[in-house]
C-alpha positions as CSV (number, residue, x, y, z in Angstrom):
1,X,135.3,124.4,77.5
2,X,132.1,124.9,75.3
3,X,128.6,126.1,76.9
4,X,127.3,122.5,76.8
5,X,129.5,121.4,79.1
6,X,129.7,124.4,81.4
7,X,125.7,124.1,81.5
8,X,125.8,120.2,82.1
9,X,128.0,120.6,85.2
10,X,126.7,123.5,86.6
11,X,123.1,121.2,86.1
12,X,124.8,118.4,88.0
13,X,126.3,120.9,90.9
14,X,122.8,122.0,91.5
15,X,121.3,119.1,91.9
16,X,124.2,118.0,94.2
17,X,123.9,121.2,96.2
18,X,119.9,120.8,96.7
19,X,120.1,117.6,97.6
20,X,122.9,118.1,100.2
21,X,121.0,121.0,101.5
22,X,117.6,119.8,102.3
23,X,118.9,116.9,104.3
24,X,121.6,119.1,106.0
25,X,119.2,121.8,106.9
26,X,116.1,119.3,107.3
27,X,114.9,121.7,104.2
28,X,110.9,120.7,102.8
29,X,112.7,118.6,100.1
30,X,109.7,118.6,98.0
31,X,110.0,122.4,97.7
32,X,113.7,121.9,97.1
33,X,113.0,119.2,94.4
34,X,111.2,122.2,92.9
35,X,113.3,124.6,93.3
36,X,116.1,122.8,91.9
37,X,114.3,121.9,88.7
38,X,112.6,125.0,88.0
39,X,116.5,126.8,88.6
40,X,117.7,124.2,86.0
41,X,114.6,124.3,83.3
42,X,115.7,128.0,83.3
43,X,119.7,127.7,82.7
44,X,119.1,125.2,80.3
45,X,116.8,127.4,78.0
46,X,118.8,130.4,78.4
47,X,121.9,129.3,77.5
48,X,120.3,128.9,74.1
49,X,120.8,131.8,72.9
50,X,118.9,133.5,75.5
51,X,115.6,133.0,74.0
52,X,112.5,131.2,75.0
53,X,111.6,130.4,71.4
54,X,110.5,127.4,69.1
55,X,112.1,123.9,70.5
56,X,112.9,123.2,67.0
57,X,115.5,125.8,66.7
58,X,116.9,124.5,70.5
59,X,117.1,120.6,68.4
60,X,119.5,121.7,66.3
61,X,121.8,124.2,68.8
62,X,125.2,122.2,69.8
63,X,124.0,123.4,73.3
64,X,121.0,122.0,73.9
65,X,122.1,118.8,71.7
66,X,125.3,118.7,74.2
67,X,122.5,118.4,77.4
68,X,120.4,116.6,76.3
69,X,123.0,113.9,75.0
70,X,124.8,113.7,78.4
71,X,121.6,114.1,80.9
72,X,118.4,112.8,79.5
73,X,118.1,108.7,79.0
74,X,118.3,107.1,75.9
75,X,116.9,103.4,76.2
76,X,119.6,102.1,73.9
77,X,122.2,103.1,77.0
78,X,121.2,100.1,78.2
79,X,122.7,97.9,75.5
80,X,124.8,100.2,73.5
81,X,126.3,102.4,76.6
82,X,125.8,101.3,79.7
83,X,128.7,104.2,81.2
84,X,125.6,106.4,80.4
85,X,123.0,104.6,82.7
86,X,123.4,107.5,85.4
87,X,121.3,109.5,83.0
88,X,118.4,107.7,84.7
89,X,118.9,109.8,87.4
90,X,119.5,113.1,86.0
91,X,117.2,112.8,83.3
92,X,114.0,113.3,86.3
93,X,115.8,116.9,86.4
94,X,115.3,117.9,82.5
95,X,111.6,119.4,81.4
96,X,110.6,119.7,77.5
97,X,109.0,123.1,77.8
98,X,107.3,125.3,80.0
99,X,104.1,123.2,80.6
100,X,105.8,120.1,80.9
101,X,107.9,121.5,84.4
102,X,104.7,123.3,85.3
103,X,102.1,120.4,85.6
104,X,104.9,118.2,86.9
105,X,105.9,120.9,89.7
106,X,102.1,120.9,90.4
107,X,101.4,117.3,91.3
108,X,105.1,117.6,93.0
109,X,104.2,120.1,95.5
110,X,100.3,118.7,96.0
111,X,101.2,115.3,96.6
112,X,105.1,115.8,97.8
113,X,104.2,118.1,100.7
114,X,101.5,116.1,102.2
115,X,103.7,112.6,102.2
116,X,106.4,114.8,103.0
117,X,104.8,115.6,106.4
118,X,104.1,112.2,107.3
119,X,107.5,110.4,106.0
120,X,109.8,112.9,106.6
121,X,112.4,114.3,103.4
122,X,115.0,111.3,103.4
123,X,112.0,108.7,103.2
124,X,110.2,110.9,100.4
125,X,113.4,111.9,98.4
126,X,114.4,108.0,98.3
127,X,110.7,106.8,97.0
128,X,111.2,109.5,94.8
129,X,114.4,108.4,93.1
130,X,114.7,105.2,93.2
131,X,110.5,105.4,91.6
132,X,111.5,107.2,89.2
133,X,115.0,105.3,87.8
134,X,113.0,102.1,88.6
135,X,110.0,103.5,86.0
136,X,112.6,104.1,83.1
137,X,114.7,100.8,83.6
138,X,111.2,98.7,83.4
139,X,110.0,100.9,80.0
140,X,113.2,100.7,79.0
141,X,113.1,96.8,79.3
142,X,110.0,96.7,77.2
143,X,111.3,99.0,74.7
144,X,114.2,96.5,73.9
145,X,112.9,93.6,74.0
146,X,111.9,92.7,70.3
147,X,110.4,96.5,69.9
148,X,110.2,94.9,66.4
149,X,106.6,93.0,67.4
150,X,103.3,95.2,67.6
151,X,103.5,93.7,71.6
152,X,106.9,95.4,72.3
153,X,105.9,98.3,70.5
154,X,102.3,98.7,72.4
155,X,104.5,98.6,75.7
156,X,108.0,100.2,74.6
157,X,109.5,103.2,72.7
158,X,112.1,103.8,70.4
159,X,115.4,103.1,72.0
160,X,116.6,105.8,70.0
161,X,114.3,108.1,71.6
162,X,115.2,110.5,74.8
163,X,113.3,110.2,77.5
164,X,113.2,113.5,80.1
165,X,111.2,114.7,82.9
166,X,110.4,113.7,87.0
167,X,106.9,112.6,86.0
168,X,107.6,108.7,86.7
169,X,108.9,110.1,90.3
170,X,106.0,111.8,90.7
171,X,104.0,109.0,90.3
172,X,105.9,106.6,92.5
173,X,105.0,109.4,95.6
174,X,101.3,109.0,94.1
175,X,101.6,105.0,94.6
176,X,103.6,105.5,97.6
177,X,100.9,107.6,99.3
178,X,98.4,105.8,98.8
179,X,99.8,102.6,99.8
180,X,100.4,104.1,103.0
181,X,97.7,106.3,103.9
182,X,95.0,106.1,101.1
183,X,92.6,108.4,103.4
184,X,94.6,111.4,103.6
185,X,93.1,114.1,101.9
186,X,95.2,116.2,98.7
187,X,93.8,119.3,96.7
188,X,94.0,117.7,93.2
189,X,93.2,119.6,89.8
190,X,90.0,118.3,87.7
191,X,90.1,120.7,84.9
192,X,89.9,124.0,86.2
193,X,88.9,123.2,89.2
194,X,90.7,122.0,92.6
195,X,89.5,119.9,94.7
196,X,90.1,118.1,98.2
197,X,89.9,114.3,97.9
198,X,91.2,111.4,99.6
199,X,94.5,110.2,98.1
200,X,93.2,107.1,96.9
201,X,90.3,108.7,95.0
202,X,93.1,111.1,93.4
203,X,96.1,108.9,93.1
204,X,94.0,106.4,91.3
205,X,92.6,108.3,89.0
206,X,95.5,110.1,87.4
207,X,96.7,106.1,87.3
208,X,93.6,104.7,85.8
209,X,93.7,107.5,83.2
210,X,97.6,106.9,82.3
211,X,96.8,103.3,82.1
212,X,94.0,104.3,79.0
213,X,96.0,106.3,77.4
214,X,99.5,103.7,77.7
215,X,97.4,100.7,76.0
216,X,95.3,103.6,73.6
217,X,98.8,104.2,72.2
218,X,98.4,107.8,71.4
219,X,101.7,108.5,69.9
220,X,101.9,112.0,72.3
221,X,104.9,111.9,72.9
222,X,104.0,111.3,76.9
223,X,105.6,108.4,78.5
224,X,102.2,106.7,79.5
225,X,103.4,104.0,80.3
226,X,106.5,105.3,82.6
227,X,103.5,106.7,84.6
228,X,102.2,103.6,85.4
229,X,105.6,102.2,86.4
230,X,106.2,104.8,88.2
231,X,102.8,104.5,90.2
232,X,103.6,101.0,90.7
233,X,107.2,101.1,92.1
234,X,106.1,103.6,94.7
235,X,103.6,101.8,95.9
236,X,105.9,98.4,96.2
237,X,108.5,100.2,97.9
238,X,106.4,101.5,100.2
239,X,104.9,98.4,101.0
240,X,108.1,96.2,101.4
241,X,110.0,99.0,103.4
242,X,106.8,100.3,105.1
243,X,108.0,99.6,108.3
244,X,111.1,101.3,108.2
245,X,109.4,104.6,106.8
246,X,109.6,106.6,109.8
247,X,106.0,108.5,109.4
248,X,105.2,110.8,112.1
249,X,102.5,108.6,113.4
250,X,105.1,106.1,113.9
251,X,107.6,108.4,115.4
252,X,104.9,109.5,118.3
253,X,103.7,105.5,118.4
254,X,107.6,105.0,119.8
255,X,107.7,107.7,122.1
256,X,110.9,108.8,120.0
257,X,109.7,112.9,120.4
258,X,111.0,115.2,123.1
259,X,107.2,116.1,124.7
260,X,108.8,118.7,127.2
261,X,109.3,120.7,124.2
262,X,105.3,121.3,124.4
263,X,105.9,122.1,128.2
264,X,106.6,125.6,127.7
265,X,103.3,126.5,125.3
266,X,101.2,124.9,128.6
267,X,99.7,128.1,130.2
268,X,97.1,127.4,131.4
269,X,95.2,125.1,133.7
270,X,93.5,123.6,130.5
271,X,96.1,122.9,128.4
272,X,98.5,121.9,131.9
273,X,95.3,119.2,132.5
274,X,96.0,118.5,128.9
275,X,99.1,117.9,128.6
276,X,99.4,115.6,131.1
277,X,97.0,113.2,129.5
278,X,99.4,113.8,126.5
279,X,102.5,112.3,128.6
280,X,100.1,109.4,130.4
281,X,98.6,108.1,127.3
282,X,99.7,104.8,125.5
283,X,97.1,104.2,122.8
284,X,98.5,106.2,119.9
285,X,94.9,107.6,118.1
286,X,94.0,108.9,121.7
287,X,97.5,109.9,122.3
288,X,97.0,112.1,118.9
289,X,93.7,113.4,119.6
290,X,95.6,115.5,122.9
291,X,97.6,116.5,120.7
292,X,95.4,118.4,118.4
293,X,93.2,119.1,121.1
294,X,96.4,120.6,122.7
295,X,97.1,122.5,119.6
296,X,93.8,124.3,119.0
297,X,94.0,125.4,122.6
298,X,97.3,126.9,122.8
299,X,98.0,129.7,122.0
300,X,101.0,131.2,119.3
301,X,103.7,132.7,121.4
302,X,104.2,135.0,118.4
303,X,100.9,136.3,117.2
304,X,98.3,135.2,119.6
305,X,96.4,133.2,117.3
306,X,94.9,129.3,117.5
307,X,97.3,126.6,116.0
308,X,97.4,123.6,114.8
309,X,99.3,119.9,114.7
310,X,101.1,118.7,112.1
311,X,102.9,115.7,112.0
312,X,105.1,116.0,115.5
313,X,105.2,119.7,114.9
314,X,102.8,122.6,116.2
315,X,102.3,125.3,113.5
316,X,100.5,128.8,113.5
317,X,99.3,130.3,110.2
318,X,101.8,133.7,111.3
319,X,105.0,130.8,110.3
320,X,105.3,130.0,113.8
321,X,106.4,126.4,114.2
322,X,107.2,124.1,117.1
323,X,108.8,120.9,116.5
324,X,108.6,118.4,119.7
């Protein structure tokens, strides 16, 4: 069995394996997403010929040629080879270079946790997915139809051309996010600096900005326009299915949490007082607001310290958690 192969399967057992393991162990999946990719971006440029070098050299080694033919999408699949269309998932697992898998790991983890938090990792991981496969298949749609007109060829790419990276996945949790709670606040990065802005300030940004540059046409190399797809998937899959997202808002609105859990952190007469409003009240903003109240006043069974509430679970800054 040549490298290629070994190194294809053993990039299609890890994604398996992470998968399987943050919804197992209730894992962060976003971290896991991560994880996973950075594990992979690793494997795959060290089984050519151990080196880190110039990607032209990797273009023309039988090893990276035998990945990148079998997990990254080609657009022409869709007409030419349509046994190859499950490349449009594994292809949101393969990253150009180090700064591709970088900046897309960044927006991953500052956008992923946050949603994370309030949709939990099986509602994140399927925006996610289906985002990003539903952000190729449109490009890919406007790539082959008559790519031949300066129309199709503003919109599309080359069919010939592969396609790799989870940036269109990324997006959809951008759209996503701020479909469903555009007033949540996320660090973002402006240049060099970071910032903490409501999602729908930095969500639609990055969007308005891919949006330029998809109808400027640069000829980057960047799929501009999978971006924007991307974006916009998320955010109609959160809408349709919004109800069935089970956001942690929604989980305390239905009473579905096990409060007694919180019984035990209760002690004193202030936070006994407390929780009792907690288990009396029906409106859920006031309900919440006990909550957080009940939080800050408690203290961490492990370290002593003030905590805080987030999402249905209690959290110290020391790595104690309570989940109720």
């Amino acid at each position: 069995m040549e490298l290629g192969m070994i190194v294809s399967i053993a990039i299609i057992i890890l994604i398996i394996i992470g998968l399987a393991y943050a919804l197992i162990k209730n894992a962060v999946m976003t971290m896991t997403l991560a994880i996973v990719n950075f594990i992979i971006f690793f494997i795959w440029r060290f089984s050519v010929e151990g080196t880190m070098g110039d990607l032209t050299f990797y273009s023309q080694n039988e090893t990276y040629r035998f990945v990148l033919d079998n997990l990254s999408i080609r657009y022409g699949y869709f007409s030419d080879q349509p046994q190859m269309l499950y490349t449009l998932f594994t292809h949101m697992y393969l990253h150009f270079d180090i700064m591709h898998i970088i900046s897309n790991m960044i927006f991953l983890v500052l956008f992923g946790v946050p949603f994370e938090e309030r949709v939990g990792p099986k509602a994140l991981a399927a925006i996610y997915f289906t985002s990003g496969i539903a952000a190729s298949a449109i490009d890919a749609g406007f790539s082959l139809y008559n790519y031949s007109n300066p129309f199709g060829q503003l919109l599309g790419t080359n069919p010939d051309v592969y396609h790799i990276g989870a940036s269109g996945a990324i997006f959809g949790i951008m759209g996503a996010f701020v479909a469903l709670y555009p007033k949540d606040k996320v660090f973002v990065p402006i240049g060099i600096i970071v910032m903490n802005v409501p999602v729908y300030i930095g969500a639609l940004a990055y969007a308005a900005i891919e949006s330029i540059l998809a109808f400027a046409n640069p000829n980057d190399g960047i799929g501009h326009m999978v971006h924007i797809m991307g974006f916009l998937s998320g955010m109609m899959i959160a809408i349709i299915f919004s109800k069935y997202i089970k956001s942690e808002e929604r989980v305390l609105r239905e009473g579905e949490v096990d409060l007694q859990v919180l019984k035990k952190l209760a002690t004193t007469n202030e936070l006994r007082d407390i929780f009792l409003k907690i288990e009396d009240e029906d409106e859920p903003d006031i309900r919440k607001a006990w909550l957080e109240k009940y939080a800050e006043s408690a203290k961490c069974p492990k370290c002593k310290s003030n905590m805080k509430l987030k999402g249905h679970k209690i959290k110290c800054s020391c790595g104690y958690s309570l989940k109720f």
